[in-house]
mmJSON file of the N, C-alpha and C atoms, coordinates in Angstrom:
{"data_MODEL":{"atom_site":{
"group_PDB":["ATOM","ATOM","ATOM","ATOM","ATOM","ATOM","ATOM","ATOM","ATOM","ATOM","ATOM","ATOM","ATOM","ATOM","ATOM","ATOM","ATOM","ATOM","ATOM","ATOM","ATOM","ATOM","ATOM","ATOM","ATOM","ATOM","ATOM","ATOM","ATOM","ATOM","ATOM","ATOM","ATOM","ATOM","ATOM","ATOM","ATOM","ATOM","ATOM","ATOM","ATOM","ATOM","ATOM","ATOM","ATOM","ATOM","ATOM","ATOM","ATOM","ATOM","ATOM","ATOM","ATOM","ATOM","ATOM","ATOM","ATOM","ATOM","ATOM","ATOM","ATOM","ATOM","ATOM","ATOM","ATOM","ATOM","ATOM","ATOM","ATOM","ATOM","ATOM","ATOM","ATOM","ATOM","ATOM","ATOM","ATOM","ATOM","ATOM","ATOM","ATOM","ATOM","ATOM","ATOM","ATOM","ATOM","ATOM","ATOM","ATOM","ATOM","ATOM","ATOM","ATOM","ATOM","ATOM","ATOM","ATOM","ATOM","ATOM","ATOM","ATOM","ATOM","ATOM","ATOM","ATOM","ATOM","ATOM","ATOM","ATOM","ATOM","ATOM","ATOM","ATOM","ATOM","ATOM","ATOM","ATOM","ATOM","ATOM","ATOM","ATOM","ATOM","ATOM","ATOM","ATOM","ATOM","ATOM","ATOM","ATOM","ATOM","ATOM","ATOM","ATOM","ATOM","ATOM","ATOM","ATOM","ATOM","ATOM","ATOM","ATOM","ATOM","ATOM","ATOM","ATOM","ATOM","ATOM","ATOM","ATOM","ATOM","ATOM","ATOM","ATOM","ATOM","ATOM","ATOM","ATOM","ATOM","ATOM","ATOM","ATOM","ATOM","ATOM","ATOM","ATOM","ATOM","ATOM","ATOM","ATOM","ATOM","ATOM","ATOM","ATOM","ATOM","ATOM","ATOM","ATOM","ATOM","ATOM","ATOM","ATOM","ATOM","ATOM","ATOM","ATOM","ATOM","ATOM","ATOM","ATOM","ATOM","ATOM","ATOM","ATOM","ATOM","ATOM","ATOM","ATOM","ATOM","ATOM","ATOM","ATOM","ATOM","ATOM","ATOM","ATOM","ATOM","ATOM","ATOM","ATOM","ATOM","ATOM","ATOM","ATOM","ATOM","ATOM","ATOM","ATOM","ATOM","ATOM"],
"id":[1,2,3,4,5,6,7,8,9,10,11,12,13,14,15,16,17,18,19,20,21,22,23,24,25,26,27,28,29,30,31,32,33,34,35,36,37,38,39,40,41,42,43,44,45,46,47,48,49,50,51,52,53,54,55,56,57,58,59,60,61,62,63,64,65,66,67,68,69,70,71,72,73,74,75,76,77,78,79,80,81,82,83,84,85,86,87,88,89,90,91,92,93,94,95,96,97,98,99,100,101,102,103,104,105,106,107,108,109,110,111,112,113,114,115,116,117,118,119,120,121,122,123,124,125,126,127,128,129,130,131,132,133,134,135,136,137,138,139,140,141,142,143,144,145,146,147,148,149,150,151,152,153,154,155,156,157,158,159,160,161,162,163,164,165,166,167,168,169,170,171,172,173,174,175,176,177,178,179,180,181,182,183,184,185,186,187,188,189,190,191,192,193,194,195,196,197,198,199,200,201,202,203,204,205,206,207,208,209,210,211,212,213,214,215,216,217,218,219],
"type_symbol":["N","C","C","N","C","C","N","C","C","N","C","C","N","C","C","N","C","C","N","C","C","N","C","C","N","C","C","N","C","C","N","C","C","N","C","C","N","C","C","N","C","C","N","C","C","N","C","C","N","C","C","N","C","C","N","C","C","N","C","C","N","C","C","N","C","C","N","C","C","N","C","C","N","C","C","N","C","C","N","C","C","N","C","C","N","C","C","N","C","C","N","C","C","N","C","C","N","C","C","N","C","C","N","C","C","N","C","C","N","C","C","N","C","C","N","C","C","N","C","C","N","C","C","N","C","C","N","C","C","N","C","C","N","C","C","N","C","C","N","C","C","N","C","C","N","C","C","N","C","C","N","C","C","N","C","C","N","C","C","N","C","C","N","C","C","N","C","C","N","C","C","N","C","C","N","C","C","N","C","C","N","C","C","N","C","C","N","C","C","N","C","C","N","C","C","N","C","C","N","C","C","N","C","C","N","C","C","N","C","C","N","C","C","N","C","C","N","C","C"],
"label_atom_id":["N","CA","C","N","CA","C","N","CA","C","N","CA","C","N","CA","C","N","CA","C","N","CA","C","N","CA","C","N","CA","C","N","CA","C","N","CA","C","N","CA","C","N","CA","C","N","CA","C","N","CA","C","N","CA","C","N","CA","C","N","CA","C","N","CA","C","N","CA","C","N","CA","C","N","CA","C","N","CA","C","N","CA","C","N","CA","C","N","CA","C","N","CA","C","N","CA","C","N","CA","C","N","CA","C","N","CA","C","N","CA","C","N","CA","C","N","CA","C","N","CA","C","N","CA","C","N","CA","C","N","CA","C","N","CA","C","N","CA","C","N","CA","C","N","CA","C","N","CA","C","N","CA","C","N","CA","C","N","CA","C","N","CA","C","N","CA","C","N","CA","C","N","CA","C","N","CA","C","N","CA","C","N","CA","C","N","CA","C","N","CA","C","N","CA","C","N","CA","C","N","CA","C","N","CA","C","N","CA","C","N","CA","C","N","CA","C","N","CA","C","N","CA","C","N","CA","C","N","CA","C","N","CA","C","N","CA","C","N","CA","C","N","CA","C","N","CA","C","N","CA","C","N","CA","C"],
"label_alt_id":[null,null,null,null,null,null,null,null,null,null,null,null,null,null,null,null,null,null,null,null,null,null,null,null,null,null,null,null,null,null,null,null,null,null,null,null,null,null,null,null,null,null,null,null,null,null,null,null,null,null,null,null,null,null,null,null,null,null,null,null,null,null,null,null,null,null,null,null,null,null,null,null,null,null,null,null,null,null,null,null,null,null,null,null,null,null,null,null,null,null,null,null,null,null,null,null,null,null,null,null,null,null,null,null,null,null,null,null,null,null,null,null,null,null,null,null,null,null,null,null,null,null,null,null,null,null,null,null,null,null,null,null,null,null,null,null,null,null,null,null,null,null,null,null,null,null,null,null,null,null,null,null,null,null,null,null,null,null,null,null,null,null,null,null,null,null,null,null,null,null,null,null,null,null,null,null,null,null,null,null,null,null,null,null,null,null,null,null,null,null,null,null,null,null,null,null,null,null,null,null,null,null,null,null,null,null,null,null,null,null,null,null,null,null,null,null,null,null,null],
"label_comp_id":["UNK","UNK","UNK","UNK","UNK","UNK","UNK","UNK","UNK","UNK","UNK","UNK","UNK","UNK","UNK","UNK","UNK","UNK","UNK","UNK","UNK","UNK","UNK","UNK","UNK","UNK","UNK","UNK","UNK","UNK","UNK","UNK","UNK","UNK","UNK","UNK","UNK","UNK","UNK","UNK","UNK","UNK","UNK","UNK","UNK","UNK","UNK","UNK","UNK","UNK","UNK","UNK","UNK","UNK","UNK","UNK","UNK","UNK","UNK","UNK","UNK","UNK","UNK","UNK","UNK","UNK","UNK","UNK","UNK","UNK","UNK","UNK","UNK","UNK","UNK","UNK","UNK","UNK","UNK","UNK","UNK","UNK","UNK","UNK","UNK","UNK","UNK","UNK","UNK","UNK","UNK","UNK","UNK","UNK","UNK","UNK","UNK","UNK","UNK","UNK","UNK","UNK","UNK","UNK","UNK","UNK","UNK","UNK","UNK","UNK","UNK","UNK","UNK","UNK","UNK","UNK","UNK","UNK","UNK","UNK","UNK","UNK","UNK","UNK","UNK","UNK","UNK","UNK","UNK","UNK","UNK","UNK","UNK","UNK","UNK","UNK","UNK","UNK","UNK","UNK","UNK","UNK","UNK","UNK","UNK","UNK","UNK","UNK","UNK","UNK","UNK","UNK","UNK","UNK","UNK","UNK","UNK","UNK","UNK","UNK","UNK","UNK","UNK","UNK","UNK","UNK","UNK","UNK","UNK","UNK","UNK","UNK","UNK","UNK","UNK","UNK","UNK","UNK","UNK","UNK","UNK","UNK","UNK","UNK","UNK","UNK","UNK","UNK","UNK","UNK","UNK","UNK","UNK","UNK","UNK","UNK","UNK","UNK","UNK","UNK","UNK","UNK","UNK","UNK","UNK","UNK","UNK","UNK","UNK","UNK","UNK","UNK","UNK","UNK","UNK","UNK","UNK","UNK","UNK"],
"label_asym_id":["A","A","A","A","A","A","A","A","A","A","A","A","A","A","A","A","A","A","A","A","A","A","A","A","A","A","A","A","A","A","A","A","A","A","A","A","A","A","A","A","A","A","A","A","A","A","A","A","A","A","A","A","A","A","A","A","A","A","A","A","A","A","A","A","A","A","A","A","A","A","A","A","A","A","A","A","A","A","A","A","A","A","A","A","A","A","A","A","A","A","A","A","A","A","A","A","A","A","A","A","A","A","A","A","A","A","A","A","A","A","A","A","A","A","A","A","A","A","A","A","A","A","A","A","A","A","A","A","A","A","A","A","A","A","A","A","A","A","A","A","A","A","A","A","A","A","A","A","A","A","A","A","A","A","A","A","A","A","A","A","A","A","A","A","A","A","A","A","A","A","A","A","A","A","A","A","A","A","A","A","A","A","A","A","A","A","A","A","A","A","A","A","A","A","A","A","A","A","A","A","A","A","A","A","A","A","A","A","A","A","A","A","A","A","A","A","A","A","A"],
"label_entity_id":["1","1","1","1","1","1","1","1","1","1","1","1","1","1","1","1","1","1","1","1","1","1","1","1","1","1","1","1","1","1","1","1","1","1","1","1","1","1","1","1","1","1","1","1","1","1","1","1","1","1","1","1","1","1","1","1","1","1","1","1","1","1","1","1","1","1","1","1","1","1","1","1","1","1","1","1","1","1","1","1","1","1","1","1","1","1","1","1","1","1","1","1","1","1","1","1","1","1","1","1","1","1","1","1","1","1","1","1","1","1","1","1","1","1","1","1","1","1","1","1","1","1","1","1","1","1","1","1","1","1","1","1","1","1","1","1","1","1","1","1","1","1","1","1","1","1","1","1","1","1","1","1","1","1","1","1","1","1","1","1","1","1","1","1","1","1","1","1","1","1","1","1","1","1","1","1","1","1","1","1","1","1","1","1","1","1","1","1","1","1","1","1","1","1","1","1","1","1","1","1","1","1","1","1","1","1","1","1","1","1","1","1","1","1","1","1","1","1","1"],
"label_seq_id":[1,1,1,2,2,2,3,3,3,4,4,4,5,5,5,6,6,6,7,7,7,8,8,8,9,9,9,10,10,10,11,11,11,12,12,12,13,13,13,14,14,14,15,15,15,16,16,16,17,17,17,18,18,18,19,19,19,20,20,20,21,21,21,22,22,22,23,23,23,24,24,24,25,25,25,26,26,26,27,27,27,28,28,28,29,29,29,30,30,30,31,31,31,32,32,32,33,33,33,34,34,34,35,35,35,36,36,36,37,37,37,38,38,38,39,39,39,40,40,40,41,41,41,42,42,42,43,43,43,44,44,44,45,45,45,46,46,46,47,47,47,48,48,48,49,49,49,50,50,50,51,51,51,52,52,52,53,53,53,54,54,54,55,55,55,56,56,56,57,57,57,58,58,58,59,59,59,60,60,60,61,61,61,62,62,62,63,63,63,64,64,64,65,65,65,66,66,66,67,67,67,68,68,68,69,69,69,70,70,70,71,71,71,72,72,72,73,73,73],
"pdbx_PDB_ins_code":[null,null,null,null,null,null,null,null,null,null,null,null,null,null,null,null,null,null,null,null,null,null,null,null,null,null,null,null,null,null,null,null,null,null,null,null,null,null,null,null,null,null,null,null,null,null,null,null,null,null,null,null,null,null,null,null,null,null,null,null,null,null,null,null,null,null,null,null,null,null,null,null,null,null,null,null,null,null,null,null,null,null,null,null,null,null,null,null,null,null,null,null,null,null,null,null,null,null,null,null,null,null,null,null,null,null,null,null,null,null,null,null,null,null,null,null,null,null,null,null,null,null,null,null,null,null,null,null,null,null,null,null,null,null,null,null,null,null,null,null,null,null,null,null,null,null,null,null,null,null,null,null,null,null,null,null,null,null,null,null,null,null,null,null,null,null,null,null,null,null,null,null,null,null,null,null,null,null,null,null,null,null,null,null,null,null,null,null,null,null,null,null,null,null,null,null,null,null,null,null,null,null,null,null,null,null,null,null,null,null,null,null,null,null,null,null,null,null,null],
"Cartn_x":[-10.335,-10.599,-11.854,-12.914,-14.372,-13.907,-14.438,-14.521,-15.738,-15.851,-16.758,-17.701,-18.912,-19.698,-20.345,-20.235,-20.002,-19.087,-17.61,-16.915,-16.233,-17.352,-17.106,-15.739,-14.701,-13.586,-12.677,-12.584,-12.087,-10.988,-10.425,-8.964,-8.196,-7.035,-6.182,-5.856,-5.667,-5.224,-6.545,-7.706,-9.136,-9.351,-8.665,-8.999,-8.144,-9.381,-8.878,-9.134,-8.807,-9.045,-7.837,-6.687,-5.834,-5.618,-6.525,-6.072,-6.607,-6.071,-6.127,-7.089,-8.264,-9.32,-8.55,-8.351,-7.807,-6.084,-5.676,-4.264,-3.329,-4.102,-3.684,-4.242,-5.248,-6.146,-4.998,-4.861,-3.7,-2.864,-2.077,-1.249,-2.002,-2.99,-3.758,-4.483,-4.981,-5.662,-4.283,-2.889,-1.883,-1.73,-2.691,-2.567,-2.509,-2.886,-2.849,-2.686,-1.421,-1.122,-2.047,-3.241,-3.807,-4.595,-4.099,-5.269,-6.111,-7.163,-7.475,-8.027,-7.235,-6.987,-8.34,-9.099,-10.373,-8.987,-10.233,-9.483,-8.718,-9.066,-8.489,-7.084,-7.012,-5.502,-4.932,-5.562,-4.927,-4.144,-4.547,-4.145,-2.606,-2.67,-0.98,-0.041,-1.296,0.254,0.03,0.878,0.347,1.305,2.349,2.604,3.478,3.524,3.845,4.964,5.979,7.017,6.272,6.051,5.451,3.937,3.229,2.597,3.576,4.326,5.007,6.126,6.489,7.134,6.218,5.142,3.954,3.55,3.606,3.269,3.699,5.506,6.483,6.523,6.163,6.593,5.364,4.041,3.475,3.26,4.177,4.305,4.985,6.495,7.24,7.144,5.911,5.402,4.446,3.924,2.497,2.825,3.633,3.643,2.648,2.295,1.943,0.397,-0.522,-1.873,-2.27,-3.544,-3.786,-4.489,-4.217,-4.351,-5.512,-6.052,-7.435,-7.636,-9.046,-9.144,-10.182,-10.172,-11.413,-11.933,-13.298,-14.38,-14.43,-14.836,-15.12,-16.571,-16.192,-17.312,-17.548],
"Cartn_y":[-24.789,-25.265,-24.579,-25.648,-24.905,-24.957,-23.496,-22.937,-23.687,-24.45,-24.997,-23.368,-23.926,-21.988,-22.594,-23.476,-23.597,-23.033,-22.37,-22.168,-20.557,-20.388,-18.87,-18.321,-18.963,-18.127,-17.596,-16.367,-15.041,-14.967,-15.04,-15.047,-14.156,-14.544,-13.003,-12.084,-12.183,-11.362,-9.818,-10.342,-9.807,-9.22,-9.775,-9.385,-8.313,-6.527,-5.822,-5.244,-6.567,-5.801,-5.062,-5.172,-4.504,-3.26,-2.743,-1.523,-0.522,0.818,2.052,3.291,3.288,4.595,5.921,6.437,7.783,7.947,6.863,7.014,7.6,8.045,9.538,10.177,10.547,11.863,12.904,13.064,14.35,14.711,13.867,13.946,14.314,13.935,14.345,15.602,16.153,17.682,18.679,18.352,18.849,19.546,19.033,19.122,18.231,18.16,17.19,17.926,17.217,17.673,16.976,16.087,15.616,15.875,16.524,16.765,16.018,16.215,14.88,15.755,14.686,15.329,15.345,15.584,15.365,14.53,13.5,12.437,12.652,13.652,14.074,14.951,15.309,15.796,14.831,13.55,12.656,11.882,12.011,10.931,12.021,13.28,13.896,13.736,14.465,14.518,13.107,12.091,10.853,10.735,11.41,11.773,12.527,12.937,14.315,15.157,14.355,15.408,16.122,15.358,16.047,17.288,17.071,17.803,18.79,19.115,19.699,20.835,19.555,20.703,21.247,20.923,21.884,23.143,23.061,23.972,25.335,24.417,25.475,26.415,25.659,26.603,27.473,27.303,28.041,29.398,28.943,30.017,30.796,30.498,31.096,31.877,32.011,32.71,33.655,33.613,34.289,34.567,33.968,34.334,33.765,34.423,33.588,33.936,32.779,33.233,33.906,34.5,35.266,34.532,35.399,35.03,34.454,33.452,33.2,31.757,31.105,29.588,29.833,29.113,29.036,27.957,28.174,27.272,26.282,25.098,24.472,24.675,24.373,24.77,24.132],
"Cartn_z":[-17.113,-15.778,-15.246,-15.112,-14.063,-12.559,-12.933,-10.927,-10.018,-9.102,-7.994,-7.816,-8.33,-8.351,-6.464,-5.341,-4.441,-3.486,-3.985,-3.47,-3.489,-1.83,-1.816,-1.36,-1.838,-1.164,-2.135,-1.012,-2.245,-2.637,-3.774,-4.069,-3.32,-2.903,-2.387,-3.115,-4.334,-4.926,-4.989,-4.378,-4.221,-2.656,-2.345,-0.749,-0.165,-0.231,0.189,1.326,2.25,3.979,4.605,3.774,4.24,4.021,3.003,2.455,3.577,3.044,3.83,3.118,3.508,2.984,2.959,1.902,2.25,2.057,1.822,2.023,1.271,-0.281,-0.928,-1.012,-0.472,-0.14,0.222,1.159,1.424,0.323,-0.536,-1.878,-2.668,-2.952,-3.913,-3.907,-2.469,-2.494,-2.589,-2.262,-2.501,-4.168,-4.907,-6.158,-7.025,-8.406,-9.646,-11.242,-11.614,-12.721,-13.907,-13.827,-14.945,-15.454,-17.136,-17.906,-18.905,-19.401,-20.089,-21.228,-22.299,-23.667,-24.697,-25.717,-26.238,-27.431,-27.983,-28.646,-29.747,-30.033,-31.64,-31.121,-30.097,-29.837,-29.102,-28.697,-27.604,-29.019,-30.308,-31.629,-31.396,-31.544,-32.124,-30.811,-29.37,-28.416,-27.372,-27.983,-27.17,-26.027,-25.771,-23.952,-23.771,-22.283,-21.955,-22.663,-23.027,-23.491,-24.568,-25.572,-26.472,-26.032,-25.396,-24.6,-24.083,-23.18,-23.013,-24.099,-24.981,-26.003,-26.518,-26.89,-27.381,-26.958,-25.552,-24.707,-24.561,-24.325,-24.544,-25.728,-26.98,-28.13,-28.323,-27.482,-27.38,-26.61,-25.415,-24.814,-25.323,-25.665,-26.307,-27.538,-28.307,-29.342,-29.107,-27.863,-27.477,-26.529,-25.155,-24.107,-23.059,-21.625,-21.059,-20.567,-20.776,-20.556,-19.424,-19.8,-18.678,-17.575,-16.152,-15.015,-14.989,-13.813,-13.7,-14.142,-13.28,-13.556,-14.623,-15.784,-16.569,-16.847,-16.964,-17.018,-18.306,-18.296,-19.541,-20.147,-21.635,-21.893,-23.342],
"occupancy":[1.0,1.0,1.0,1.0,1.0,1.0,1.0,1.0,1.0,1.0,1.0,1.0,1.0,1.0,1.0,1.0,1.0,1.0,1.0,1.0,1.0,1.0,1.0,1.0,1.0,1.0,1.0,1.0,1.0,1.0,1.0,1.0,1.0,1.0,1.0,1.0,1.0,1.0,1.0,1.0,1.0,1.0,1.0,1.0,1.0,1.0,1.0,1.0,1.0,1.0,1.0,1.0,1.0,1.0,1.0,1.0,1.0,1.0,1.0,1.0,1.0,1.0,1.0,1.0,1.0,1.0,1.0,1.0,1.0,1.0,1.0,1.0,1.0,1.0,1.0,1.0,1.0,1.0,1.0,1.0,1.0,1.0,1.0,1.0,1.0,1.0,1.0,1.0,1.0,1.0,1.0,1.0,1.0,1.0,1.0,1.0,1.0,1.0,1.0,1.0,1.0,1.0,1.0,1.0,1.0,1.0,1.0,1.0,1.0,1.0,1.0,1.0,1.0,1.0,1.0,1.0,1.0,1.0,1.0,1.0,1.0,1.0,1.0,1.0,1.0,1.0,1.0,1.0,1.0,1.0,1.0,1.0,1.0,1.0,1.0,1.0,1.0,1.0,1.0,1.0,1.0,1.0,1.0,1.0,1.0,1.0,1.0,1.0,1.0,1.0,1.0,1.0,1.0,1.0,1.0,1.0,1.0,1.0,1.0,1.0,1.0,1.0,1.0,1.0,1.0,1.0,1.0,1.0,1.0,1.0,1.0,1.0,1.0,1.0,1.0,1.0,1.0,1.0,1.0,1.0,1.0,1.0,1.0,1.0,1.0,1.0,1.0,1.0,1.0,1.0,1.0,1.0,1.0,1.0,1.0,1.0,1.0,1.0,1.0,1.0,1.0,1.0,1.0,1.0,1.0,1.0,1.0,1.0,1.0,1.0,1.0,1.0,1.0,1.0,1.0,1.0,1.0,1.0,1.0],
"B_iso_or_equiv":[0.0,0.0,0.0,0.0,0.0,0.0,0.0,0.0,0.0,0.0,0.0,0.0,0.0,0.0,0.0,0.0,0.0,0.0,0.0,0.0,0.0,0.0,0.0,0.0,0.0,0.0,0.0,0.0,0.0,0.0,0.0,0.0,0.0,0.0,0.0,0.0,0.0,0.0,0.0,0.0,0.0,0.0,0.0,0.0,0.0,0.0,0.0,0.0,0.0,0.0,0.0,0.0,0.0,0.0,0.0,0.0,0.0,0.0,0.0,0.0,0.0,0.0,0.0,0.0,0.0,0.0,0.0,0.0,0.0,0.0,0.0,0.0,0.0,0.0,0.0,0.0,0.0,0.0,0.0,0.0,0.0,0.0,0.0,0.0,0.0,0.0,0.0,0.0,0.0,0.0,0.0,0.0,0.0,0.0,0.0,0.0,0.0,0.0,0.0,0.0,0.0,0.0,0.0,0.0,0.0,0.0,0.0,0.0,0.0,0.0,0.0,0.0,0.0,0.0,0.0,0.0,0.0,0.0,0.0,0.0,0.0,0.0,0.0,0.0,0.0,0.0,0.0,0.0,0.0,0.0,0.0,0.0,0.0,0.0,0.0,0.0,0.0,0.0,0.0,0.0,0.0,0.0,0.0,0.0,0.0,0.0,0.0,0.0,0.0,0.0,0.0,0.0,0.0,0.0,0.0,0.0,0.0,0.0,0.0,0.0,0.0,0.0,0.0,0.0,0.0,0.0,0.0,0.0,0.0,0.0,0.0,0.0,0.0,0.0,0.0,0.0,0.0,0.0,0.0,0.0,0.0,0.0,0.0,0.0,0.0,0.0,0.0,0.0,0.0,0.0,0.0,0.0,0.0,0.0,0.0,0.0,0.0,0.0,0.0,0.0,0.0,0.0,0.0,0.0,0.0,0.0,0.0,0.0,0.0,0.0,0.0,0.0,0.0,0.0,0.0,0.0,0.0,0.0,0.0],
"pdbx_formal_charge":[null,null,null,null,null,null,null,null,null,null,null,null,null,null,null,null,null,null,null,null,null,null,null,null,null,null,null,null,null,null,null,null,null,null,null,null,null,null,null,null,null,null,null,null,null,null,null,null,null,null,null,null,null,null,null,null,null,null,null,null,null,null,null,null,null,null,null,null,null,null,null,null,null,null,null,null,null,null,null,null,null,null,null,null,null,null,null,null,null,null,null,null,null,null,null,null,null,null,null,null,null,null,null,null,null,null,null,null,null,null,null,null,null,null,null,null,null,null,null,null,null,null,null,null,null,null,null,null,null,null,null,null,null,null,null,null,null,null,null,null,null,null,null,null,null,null,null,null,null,null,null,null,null,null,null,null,null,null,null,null,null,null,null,null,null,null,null,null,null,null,null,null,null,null,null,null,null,null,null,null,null,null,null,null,null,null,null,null,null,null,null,null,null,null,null,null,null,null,null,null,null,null,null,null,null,null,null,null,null,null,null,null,null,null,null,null,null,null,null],
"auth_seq_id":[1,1,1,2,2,2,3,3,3,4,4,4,5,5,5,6,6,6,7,7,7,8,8,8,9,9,9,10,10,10,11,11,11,12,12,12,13,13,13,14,14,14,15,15,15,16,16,16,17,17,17,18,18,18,19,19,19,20,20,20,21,21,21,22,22,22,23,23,23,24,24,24,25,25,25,26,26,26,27,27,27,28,28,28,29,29,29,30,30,30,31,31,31,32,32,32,33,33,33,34,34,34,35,35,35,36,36,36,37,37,37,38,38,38,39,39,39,40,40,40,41,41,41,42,42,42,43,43,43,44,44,44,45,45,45,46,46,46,47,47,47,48,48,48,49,49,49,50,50,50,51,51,51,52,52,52,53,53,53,54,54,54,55,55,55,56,56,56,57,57,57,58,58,58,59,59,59,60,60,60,61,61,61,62,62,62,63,63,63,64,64,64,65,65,65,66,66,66,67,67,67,68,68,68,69,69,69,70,70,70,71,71,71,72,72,72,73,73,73],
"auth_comp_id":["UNK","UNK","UNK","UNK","UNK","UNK","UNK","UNK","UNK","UNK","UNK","UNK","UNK","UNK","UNK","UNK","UNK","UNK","UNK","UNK","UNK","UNK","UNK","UNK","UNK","UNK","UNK","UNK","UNK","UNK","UNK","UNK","UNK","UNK","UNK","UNK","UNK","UNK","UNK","UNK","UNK","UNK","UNK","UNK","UNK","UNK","UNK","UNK","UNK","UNK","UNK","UNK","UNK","UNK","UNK","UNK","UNK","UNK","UNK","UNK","UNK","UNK","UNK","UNK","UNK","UNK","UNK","UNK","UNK","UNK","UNK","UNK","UNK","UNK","UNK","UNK","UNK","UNK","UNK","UNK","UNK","UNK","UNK","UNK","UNK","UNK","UNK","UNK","UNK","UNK","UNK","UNK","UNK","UNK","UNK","UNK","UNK","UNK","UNK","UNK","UNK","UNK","UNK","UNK","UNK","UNK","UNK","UNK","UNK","UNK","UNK","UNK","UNK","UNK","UNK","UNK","UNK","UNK","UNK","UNK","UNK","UNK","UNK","UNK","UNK","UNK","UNK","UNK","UNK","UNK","UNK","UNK","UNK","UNK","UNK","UNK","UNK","UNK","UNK","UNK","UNK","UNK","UNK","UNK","UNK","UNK","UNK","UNK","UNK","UNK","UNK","UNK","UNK","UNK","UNK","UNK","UNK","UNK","UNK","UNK","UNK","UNK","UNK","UNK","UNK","UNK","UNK","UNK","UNK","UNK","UNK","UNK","UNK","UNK","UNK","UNK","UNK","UNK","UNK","UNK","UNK","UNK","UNK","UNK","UNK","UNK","UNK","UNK","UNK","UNK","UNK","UNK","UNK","UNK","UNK","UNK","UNK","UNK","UNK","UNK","UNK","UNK","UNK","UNK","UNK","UNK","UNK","UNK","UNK","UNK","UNK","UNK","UNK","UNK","UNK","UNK","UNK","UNK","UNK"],
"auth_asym_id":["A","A","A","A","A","A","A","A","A","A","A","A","A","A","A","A","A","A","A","A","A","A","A","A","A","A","A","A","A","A","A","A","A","A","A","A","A","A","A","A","A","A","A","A","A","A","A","A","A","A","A","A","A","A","A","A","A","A","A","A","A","A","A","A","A","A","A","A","A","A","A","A","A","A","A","A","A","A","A","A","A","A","A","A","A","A","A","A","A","A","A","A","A","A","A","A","A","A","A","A","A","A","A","A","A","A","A","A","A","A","A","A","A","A","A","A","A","A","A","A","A","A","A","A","A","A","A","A","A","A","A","A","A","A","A","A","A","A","A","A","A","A","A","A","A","A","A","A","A","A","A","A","A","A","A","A","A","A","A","A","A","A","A","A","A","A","A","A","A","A","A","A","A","A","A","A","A","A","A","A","A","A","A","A","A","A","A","A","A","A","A","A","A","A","A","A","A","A","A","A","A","A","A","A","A","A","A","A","A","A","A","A","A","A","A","A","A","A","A"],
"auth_atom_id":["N","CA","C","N","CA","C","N","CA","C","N","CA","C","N","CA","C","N","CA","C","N","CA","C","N","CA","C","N","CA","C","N","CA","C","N","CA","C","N","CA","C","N","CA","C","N","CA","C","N","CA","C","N","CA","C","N","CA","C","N","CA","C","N","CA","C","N","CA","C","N","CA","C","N","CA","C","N","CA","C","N","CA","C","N","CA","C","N","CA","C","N","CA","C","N","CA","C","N","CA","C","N","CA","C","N","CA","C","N","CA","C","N","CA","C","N","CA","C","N","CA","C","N","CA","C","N","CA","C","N","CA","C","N","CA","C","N","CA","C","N","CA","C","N","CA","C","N","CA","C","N","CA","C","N","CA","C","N","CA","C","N","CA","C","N","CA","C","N","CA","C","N","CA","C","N","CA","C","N","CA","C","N","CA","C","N","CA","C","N","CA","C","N","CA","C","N","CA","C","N","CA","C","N","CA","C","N","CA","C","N","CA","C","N","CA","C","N","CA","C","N","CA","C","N","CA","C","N","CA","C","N","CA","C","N","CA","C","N","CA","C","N","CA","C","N","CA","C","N","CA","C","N","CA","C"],
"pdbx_PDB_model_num":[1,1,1,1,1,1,1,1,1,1,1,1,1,1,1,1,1,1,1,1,1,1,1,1,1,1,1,1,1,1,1,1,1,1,1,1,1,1,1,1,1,1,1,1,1,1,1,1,1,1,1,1,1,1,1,1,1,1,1,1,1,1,1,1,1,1,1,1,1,1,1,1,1,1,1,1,1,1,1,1,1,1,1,1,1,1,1,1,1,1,1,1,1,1,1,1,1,1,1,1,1,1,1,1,1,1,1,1,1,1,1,1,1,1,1,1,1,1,1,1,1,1,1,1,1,1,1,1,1,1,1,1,1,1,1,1,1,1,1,1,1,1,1,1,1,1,1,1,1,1,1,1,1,1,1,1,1,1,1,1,1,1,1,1,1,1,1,1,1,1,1,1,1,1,1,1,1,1,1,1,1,1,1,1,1,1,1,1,1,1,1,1,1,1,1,1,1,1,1,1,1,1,1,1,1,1,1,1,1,1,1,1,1,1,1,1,1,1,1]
}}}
């Protein structure tokens, strides 16, 4: 089916005058648990539990890292 390239009206499913600027801003500076994986570990831990049990058995062998935010690099 051709679209009328005459006919400027916007689908609704497109029309976002209702939305709200900001409306998880507050939730979101509250904090975010998302990390983003480099691809070659995104192939073994493909979601969180497993991420998670990973984690755990790491802590649990080594214990718990040291204090402090670190930089990427």
């Amino acid at each position: 089916m051709k679209e009328n390239p005459d006919n400027d009206e916007m689908r609704p499913e497109y029309d976002l005058r209702g939305g709200v600027r900001g409306k998880y801003y507050k939730r979101y500076k509250q904090g975010t648990n998302v990390v983003l994986l480099e691809p070659d570990l995104a192939k073994v831990f493909r979601d969180s539990a497993t991420v998670n049990e990973a984690l755990r058995q790491y802590l649990s062998e080594h214990g718990s890292p040291p204090n402090g935010p670190k930089t990427g690099g």
